[in-house]
C-alpha positions as CSV (number, residue, x, y, z in Angstrom):
1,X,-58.0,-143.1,21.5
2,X,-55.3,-143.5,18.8
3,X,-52.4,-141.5,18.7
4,X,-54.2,-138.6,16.9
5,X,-51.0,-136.2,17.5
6,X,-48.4,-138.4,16.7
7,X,-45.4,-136.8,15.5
8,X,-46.8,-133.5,16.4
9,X,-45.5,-130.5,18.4
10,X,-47.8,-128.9,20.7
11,X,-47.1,-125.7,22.9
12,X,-48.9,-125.4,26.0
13,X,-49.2,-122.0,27.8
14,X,-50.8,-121.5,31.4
15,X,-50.2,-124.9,33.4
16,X,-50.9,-123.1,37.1
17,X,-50.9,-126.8,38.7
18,X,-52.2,-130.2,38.4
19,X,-56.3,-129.2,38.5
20,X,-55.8,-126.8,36.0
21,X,-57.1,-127.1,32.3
22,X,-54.2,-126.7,30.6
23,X,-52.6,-130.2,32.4
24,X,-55.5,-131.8,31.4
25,X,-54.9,-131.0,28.3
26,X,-51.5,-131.7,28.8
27,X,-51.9,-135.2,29.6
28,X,-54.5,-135.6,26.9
29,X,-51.4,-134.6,24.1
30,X,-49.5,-137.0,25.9
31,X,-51.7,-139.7,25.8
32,X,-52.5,-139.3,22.0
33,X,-48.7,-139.2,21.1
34,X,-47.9,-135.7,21.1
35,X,-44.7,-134.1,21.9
36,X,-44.8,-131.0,24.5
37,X,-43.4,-127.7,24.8
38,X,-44.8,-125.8,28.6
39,X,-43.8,-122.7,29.5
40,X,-43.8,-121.0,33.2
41,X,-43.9,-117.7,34.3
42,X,-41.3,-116.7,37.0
43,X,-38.7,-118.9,38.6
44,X,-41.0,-119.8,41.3
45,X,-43.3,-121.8,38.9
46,X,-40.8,-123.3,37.3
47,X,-40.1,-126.1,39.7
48,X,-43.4,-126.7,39.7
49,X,-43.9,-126.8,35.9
50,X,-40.5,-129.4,36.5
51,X,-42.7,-131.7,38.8
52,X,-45.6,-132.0,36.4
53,X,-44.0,-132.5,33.2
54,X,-41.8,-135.7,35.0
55,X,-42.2,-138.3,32.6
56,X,-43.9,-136.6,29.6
57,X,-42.7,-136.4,26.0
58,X,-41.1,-132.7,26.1
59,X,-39.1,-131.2,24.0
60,X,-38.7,-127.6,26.2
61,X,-39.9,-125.9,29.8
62,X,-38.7,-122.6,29.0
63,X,-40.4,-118.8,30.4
64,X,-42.9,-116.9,28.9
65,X,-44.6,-113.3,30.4
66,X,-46.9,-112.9,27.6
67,X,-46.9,-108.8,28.9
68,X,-43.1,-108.8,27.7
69,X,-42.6,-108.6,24.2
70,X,-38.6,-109.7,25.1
71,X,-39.7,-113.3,26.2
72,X,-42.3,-114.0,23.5
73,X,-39.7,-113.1,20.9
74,X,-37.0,-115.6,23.2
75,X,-39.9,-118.4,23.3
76,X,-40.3,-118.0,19.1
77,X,-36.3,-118.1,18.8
78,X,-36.5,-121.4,21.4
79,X,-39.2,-122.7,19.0
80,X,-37.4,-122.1,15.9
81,X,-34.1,-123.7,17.1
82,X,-36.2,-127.0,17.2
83,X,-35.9,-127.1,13.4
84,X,-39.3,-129.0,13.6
85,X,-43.0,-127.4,12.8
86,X,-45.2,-126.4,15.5
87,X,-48.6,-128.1,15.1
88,X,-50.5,-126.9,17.8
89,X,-50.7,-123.7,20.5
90,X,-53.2,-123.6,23.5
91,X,-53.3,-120.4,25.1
92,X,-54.8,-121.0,28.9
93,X,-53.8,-117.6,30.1
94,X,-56.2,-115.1,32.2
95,X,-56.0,-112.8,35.5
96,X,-57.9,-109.9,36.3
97,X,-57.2,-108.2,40.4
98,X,-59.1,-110.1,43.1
99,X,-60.9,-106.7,43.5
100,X,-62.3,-106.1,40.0
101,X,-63.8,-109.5,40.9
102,X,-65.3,-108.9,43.8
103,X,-67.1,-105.3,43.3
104,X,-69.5,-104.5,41.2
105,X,-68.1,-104.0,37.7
106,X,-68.9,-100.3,37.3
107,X,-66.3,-99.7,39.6
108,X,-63.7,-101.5,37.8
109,X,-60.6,-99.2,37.9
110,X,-58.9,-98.4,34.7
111,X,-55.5,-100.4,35.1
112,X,-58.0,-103.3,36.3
113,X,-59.9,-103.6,33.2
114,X,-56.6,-102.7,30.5
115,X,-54.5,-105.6,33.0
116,X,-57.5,-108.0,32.1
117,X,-57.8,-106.9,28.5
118,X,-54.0,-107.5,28.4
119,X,-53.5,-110.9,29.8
120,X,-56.9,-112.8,29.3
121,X,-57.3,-111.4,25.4
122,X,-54.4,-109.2,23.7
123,X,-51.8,-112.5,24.5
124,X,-54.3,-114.6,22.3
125,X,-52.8,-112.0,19.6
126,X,-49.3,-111.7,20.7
127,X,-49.1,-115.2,21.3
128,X,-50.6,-116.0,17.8
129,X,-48.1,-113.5,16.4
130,X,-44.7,-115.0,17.8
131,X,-45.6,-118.6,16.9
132,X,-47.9,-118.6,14.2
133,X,-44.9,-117.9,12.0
134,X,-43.6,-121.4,12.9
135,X,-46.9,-123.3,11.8
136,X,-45.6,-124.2,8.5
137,X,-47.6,-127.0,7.8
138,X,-50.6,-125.2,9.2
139,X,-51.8,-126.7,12.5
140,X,-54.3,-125.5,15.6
141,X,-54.3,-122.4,18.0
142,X,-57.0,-122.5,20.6
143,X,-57.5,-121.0,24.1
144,X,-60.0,-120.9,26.6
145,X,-63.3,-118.9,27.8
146,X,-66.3,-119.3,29.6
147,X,-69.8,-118.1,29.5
148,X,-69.6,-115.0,31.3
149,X,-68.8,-113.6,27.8
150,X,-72.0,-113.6,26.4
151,X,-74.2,-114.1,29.9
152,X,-73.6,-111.8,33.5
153,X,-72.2,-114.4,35.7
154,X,-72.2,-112.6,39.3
155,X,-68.7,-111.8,40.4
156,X,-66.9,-112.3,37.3
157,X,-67.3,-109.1,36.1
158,X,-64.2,-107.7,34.3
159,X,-63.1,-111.2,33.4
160,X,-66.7,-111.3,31.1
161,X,-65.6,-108.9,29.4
162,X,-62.6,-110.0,28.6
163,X,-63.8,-113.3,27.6
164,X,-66.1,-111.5,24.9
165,X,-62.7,-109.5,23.6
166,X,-61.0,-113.3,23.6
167,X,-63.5,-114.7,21.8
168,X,-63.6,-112.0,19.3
169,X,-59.7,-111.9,18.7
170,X,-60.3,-115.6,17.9
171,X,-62.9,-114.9,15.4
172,X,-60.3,-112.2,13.6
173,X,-57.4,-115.2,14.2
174,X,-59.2,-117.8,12.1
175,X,-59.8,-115.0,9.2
176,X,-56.1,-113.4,8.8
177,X,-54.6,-117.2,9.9
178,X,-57.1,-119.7,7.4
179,X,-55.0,-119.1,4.5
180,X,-52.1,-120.6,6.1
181,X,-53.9,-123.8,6.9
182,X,-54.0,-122.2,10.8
183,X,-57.5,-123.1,12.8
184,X,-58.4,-120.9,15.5
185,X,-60.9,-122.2,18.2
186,X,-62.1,-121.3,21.5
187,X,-63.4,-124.0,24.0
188,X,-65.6,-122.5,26.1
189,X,-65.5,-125.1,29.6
190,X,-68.1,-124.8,32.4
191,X,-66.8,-123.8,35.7
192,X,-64.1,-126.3,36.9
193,X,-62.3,-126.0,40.3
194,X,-58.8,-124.1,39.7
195,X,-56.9,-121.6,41.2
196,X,-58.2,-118.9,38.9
197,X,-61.7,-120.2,39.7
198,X,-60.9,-119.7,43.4
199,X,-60.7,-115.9,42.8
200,X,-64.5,-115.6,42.0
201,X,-66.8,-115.1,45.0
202,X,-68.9,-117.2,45.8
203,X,-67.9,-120.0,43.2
204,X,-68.4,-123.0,44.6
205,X,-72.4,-121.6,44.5
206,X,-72.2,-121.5,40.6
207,X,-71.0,-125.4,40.9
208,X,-74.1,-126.3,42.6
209,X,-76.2,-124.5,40.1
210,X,-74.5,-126.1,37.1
211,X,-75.0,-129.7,38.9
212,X,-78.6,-128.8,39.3
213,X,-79.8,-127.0,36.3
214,X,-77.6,-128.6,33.7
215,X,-78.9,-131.0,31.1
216,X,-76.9,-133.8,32.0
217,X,-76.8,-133.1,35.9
218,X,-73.2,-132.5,36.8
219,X,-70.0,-129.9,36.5
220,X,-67.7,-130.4,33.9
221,X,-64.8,-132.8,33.8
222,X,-61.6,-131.2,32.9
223,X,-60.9,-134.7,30.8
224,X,-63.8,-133.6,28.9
225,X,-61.9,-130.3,27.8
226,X,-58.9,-132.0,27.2
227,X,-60.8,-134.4,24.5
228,X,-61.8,-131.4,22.6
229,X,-58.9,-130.1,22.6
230,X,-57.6,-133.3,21.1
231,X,-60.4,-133.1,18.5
232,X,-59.4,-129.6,17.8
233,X,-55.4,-130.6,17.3
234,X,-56.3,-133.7,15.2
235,X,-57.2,-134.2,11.8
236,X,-60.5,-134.4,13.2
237,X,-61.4,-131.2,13.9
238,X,-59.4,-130.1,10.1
239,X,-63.0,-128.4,9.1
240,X,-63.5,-126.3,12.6
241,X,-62.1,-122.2,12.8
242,X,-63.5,-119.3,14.0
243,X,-65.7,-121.0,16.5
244,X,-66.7,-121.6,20.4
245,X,-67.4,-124.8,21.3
246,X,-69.4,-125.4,24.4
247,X,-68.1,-128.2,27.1
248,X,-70.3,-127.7,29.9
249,X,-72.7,-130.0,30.5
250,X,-75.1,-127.8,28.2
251,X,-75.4,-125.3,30.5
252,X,-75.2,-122.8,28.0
253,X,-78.8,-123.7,26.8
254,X,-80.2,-123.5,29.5
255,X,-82.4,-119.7,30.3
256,X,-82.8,-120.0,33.8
């Protein structure tokens, strides 16, 4: 690699810890040049957000709750005091209750399925709303999903669901956003151990599966999501909106 984000301004929503996707991606922005912008949620994870970013190109740690209107309209004020363009947004953000996880999904409550509409897909559009504005010289919003939007994945239930909404809202993105140079693209990773991962029963099952039934053999590297999202943020990916693009081994090919 080459510097591909040189000079640009990336912000980075939903580092959980060092295995998650959005470091990886992280570090991937770093490598190529990229200067950083992480958020936390909570004072608790904001030491830890501290640790990681030790020694990379950032330009702001500051809090986002993406439920709280209050703190997306402090992060787009914190933006805009920067007095430089935002190039790039990755939204890694999802939760759903333990329990909507682990039943079957007709008995998802109410509040379960509107608290997983809410974090894993609406903040794609609040998000997109608060900092879009700041894109002036166009640039890249992308998040992440998973198969379970399109295929029943036992035990992640709920969080299908609101992977199909996500992947929708993404499709409306690119539309309303194109005409201001803005790409909108979802990378859809195969299972990768993370702390949200660790909520699904009976995950580390699914990884077998993958490493068996996949075309190449073997779970996905999160290094390998992080160079897509790369693509995406460069000049490389300048032709790509409205889509999904598969890292996953090829699993999603794959019938049984």
């Amino acid at each position: 690699m080459s510097n591909l984000l040189e000079g640009k301004l990336a912000l980075i929503l939903g580092i959980a810890n060092k295995w998650s996707l959005a470091h990886a991606i992280a570090q991937a922005f770093w490598r190529e040049g990229a200067t950083l912008i992480l958020t936390y949620l909570g004072d608790r994870q904001k030491f830890a957000i501290e640790e990681i970013a030790q020694g990379m190109p950032t330009a702001g740690i500051w809090p986002c709750d993406v439920t709280k209107e209050e703190e997306l309209t402090a992060l787009a004020d914190s933006l805009r005091a920067l007095n430089r363009p935002l190039d790039a947004v990755i939204h890694s953000l999802a939760f759903a209750n333990r329990e909507d996880l682990s039943r079957p999904f007709v008995e998802t409550s109410r509040a379960g399925f509107l608290l997983a509409q809410e974090v894993s897909s609406y903040s794609l559009v609040a998000v997109a709303r608060a900092t879009t504005p700041l894109m002036t010289a166009g640039g890249a919003l992308m998040t992440l999903t998973y198969a379970g939007s399109t295929r029943v994945v036992p035990n992640y239930n709920v969080m299908g669901v609101a992977k199909a909404s996500l992947e929708a809202a993404v499709r409306y993105l690119a539309s309303d956003l194109g005409p201001q140079r803005i790409r909108v693209n979802a990378i859809s990773a195969g299972p990768v151990k993370t702390a949200s991962a660790r909520a699904i029963k009976d995950f580390s099952s699914i990884l077998d599966f993958v490493e068996t039934r996949s075309p190449l053999r073997r779970n996905t590297d999160p290094a390998e999501v992080a160079d897509t999202a790369v693509f995406l943020a460069s000049g490389l990916g300048r032709g790509v909106t409205g889509n999904t693009i598969f890292v996953d081994s090829g699993m999603q090919i794959m019938g049984l």
